[in-house]
C-alpha positions as CSV (number, residue, x, y, z in Angstrom):
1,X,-44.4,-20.9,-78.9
2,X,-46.7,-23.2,-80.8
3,X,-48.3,-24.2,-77.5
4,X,-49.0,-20.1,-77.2
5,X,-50.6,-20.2,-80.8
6,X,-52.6,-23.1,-80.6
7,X,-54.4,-21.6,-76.8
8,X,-54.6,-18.1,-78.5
9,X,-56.7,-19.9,-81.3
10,X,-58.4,-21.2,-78.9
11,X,-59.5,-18.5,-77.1
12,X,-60.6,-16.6,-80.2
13,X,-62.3,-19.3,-82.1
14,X,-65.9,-17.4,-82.0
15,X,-64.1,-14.3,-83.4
16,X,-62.9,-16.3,-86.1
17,X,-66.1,-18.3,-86.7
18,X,-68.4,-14.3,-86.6
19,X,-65.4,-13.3,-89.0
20,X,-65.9,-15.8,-91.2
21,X,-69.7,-16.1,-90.7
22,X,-69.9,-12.7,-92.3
23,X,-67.3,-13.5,-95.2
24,X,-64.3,-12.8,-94.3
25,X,-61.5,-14.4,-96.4
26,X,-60.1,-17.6,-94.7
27,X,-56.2,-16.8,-95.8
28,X,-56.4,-13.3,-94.4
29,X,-57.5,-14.8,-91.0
30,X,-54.8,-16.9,-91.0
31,X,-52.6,-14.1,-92.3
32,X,-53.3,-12.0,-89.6
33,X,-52.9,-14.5,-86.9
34,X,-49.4,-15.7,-88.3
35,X,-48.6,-11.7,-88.4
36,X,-49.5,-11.5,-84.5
37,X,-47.8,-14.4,-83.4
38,X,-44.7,-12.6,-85.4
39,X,-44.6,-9.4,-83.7
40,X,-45.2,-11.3,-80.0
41,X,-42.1,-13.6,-81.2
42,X,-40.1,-10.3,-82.2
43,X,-41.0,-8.2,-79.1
44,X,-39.8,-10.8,-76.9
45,X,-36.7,-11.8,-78.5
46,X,-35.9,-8.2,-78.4
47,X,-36.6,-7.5,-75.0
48,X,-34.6,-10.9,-73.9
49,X,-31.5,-9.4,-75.3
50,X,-31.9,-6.4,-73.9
51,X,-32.6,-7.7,-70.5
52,X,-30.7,-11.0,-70.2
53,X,-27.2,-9.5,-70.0
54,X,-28.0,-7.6,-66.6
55,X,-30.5,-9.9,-65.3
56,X,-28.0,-13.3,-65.1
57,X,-25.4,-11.0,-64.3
58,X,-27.3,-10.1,-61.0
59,X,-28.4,-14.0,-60.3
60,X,-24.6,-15.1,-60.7
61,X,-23.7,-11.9,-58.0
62,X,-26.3,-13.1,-55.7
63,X,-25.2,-16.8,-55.8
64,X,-21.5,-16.3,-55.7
65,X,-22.0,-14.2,-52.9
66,X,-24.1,-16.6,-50.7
């Protein structure tokens, strides 16, 4: 996950530097960025419990039955 965050930095680093360039506050960047990497973090935790159940259940059928 922190590998994620660091190349999402990354890639928006002249957003951030135009953000700041016309004063944006330096907390509320990082604020915002710790919010998205929250809700990614949340969205995929949910949707790997939703999933995971059926989807190993599937890969175990298929390799017990070869």
């Amino acid at each position: 996950m922190g590998l994620l965050a660091t190349l999402a930095v990354k890639q928006r680093r002249n957003e951030f530097a135009v953000l700041l360039a016309m004063g944006e506050n330096k907390s509320k960047l990082v604020a915002q960025q710790v919010l998205e990497i929250c809700v990614v973090a949340v969205l995929a935790l949910t949707l790997s419990a939703l999933f995971a159940r059926a989807l190993t259940r599937k890969a175990a059928d298929t390799l017990l039955s070869s």
